[in-house]
N, C-alpha and C positions, 0 to 999 in steps of 0.2 A: 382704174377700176379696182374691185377690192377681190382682186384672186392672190392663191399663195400661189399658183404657178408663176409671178411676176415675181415674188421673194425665191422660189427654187431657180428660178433664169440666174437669177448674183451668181449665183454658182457654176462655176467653169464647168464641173464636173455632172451636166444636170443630164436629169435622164430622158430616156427616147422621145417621148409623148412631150415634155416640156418643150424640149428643143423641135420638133418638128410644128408646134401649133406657135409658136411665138419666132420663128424664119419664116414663118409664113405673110408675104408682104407688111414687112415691119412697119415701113415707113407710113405706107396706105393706115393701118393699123394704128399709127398713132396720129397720124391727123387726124383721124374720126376721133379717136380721145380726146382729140385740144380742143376739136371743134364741140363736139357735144358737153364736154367741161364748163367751156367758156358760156357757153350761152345759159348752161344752169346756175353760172357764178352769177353772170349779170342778169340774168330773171328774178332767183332769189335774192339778189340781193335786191332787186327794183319793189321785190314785192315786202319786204321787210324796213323799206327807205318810209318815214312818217307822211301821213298824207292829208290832204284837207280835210278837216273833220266840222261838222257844225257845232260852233260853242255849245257845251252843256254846263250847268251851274248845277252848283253842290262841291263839295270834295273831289280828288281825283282817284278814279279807282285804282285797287292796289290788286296786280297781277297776282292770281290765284297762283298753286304752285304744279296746277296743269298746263296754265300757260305758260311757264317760266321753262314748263321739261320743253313744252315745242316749239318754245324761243330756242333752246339751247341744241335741241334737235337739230332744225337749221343751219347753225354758226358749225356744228360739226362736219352738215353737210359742205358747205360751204368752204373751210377747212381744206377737207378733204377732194373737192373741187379746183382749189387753187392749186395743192400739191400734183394734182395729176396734168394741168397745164403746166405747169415748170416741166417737168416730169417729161409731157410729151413733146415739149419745144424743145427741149436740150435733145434728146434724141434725132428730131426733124433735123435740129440746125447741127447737130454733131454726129450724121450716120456712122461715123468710124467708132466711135465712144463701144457700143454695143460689143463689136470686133473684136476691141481692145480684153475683153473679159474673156480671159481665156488662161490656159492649165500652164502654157508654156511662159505665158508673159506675169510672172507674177511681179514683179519691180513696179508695176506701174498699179498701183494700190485705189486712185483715184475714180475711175469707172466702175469700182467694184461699190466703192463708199458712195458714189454717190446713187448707183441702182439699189443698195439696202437702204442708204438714207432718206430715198423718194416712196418706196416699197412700204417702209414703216410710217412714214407720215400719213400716205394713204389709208397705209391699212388698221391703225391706229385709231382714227378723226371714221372712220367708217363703221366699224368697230364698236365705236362710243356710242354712234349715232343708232345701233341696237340696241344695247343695253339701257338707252336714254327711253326707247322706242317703248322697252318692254317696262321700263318703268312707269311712262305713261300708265299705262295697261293696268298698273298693279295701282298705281293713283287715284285713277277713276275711281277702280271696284270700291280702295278701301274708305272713300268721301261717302260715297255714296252707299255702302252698306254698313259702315260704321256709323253714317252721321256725322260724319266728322268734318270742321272747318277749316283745318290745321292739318298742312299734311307734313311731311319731315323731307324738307328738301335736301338738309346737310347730309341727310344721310341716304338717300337717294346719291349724291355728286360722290360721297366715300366709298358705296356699292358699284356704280360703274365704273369712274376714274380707277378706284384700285382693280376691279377687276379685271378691266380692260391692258391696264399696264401689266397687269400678271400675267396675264392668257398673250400680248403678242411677245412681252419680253421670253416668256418661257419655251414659246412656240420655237423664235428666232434662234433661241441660244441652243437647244435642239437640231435647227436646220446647218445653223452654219459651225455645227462644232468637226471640227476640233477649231479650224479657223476658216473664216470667208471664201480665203482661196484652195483652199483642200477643204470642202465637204463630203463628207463621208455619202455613199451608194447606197440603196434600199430604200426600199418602202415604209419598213422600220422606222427610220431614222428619220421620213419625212411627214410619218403618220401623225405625232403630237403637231407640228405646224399645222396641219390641214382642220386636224379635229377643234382647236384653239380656234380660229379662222372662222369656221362653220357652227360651230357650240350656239353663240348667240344668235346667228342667221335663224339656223332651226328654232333657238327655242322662244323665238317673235314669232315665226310663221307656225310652229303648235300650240305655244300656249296663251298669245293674246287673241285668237278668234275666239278661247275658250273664256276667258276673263271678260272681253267684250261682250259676249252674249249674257254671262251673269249678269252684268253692272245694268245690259237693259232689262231684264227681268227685275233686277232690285230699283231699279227707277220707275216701273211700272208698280209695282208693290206699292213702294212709297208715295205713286201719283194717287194711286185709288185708294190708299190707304188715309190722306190726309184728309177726307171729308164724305169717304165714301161713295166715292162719283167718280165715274171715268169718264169726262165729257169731251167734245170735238179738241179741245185746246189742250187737253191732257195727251192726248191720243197723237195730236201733231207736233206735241216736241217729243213724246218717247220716238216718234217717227224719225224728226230730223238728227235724232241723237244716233240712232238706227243706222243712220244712213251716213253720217260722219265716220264711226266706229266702220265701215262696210268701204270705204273710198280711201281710209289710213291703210287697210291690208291691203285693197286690192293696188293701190301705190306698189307698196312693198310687194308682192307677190310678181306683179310683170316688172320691178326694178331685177327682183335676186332670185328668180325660179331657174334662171337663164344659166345663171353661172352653177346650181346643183345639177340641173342637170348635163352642163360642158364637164363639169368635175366627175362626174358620173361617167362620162364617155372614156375622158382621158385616164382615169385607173384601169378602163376596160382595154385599152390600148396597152399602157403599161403591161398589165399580164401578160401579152401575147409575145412569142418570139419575135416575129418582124414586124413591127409597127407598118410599116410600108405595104404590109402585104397584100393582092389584090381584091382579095376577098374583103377585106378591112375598108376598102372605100368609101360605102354608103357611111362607118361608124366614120371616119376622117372627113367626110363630108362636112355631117352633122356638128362634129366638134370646131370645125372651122366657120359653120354657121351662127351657131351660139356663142363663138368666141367674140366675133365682129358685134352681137345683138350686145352682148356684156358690156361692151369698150361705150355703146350707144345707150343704154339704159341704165346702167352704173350711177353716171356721174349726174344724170337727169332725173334722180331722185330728191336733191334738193329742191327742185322748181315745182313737181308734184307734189312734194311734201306742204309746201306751204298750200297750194290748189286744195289740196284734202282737205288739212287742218281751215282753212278760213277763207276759200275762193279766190276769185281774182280782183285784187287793191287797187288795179286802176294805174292810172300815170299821175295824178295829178299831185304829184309831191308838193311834200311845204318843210322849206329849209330853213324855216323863221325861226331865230334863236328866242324868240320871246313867248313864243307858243309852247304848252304843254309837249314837248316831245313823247307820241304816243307806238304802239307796234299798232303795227298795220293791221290785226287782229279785234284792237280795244273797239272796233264798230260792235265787234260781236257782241257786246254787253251794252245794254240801255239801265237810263234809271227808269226804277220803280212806275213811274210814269209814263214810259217811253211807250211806244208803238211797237209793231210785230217787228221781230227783224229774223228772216229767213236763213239767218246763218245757221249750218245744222251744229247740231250740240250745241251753240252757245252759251246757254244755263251750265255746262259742266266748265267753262274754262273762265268764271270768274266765282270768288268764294268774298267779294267786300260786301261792306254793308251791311253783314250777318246778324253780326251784332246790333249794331242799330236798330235793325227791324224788329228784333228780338225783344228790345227796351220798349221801344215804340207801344208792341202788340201788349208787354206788361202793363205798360203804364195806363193803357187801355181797357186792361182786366179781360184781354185775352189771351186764346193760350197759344204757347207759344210752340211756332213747329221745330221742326228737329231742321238741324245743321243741312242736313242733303237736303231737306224741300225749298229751305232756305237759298241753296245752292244754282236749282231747278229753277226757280224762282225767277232767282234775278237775273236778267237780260234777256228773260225768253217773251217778253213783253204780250202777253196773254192776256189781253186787258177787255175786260169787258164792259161792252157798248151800254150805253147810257141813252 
């Protein structure tokens, strides 16, 4: 899971509160990781594996570059899923490993490299999968309230990857200074790791509710805006868009509400003279509560995340190399032609054909709509009966 108390564990020298919520049934502790890891590795990726789709004709459609953030969303998750199995199996099959990380054994360098080198994979690939999250967020708005077709993927992939490499290398080199096995004591010294850590958590859970509620007001704008009309089929994709944008946070909120509020507990421990103290139970309770909920909903954010983004794919994969290889998503989008298809937001997560349509409506001697209704448009299969 993606807590820095798992990067302050590497450290021999770690404080009250770390070491008493992570001795607490280790072992128990990290099978729940492997097991919950594993089943989000092989969900999501079952739900990301191509699947039967019924031939369509025309060109093939070209992943808008919303789809492309919540392809990439996934593989982070996913990533970071894998890491935390290794992670919790080498622990399961090596309980002494743990032991080993301590002030008086410093010769033996290995168990320390390898709890920073699992600590940062996680926290890294978890990390990204914020920053990709919040990108989404800022994607939507600016299609849709710019109009705009084209969104700027390379530079979306230079905003997170660097920033993410920035905020854990700088966190890390902070936490473990002067070196791995002598880390320096305070809170101080382990407040930049924590803030790095949490920075993107919070600022998906403040500021994409806030971006999400714009983008459907500017999608409503734009629906009654292009003819004047807000009729039943306008009204049920702002709805399904609604209700997309509303099932990506609520995802994220019961994956990482758990771990602000354990990190909440355990600075509250920290302060206190004796962490053990009897009074302090209900708070050591609680911290031991949402330790175990973290280890459980952590890594089972990859599998909701896909559930959110595009439902559930089904089993019935197709491994044929001669087939379109498509994501398990591409249902969300029909042609021009096509039928209703209930996926919510779908109109927001394909941007082809824009053009065309565009040419089309000239060459017609009509006029042509703007980029985002264009957008709305296509796949949200609105078709009216004849």
């Amino acid at each position: 899971m993606a807590s820095p108390r798992l990067e302050t564990f590497c450290c021999p020298n770690r404080d009250p509160a770390t070491e008493f919520i992570t001795s607490f049934q280790p072992q128990l502790f990290s099978g729940i990781c492997s097991c919950s890891a594993a089943l989000s590795l092989a969900f999501t990726g079952l739900q990301l594996l191509p699947k039967h789709r019924p031939f369509r004709h025309g060109p093939p459609h070209k992943p808008a570059s919303s789809l492309r953030i919540l392809f990439i969303i996934s593989v982070c998750d996913l990533l970071a899923c894998a890491g935390m199995v290794v992670r919790s199996s080498v622990w399961l099959g090596f309980p002494d490993l743990i032991s080993r990380i301590s002030a008086g054994n410093s010769t033996d360098v290995w168990p320390q490299v390898f709890c920073v080198g699992g600590a940062m994979w996680i926290q890294l690939f978890f990390s990204a999968s914020f920053w990709w999250t919040f990108c989404y967020a800022v994607d939507v708005f600016l299609v849709v309230k710019r109009s705009a077709g084209i969104s700027t993927i390379v530079l979306y992939h230079m905003i997170t990857w660097g920033l993410t490499l920035l905020l854990c290398v700088e966190g890390l080199a902070m936490l473990y200074y002067p070196s791995i096995s002598s880390c320096e004591n305070g809170l101080q010294h382990a407040i930049p790791h924590y803030v790095t850590t949490y920075a993107p958590m919070l600022l998906v859970l403040l500021v994409n509710p806030v971006l999400f509620t714009r983008t459907v007001s500017a999608v409503t704008s734009l629906l009654k805006g292009q003819q004047g009309i807000y009729t039943e089929n306008e009204r049920r994709l702002g709805s399904e868009i609604k209700i997309r944008f509303f099932k990506i946070m609520l995802v994220f909120v019961i994956c990482w509400l758990p771990n602000i509020i354990n990190e909440s507990l355990l600075f509250y421990l920290e302060m206190q003279d004796d962490v053990k103290a009897g009074d302090l139970k209900n708070i050591r309770n609680a911290a031991l509560i949402t330790w175990f909920i973290m280890g459980i909903l952590n890594p089972m954010q990859g599998f909701l995340n896909t559930l959110a983004f595009h439902g559930w794919t089904g089993l019935n994969v197709d491994f044929s190399r001669q087939r379109r290889r498509e994501l398990p998503w591409d249902s969300a989008s029909t042609s021009l032609a096509g039928g209703f298809t209930p996926v919510a937001g779908s109109a927001l997560l394909y941007q082809s054909h824009v053009q065309e349509i565009k040419k089309n409506l000239s060459a017609n001697g009509q006029q042509q709509p703007s980029d985002a209704i264009s957008v709305l448009s296509e796949g949200n299969g609105l078709q009216q009966e004849h």
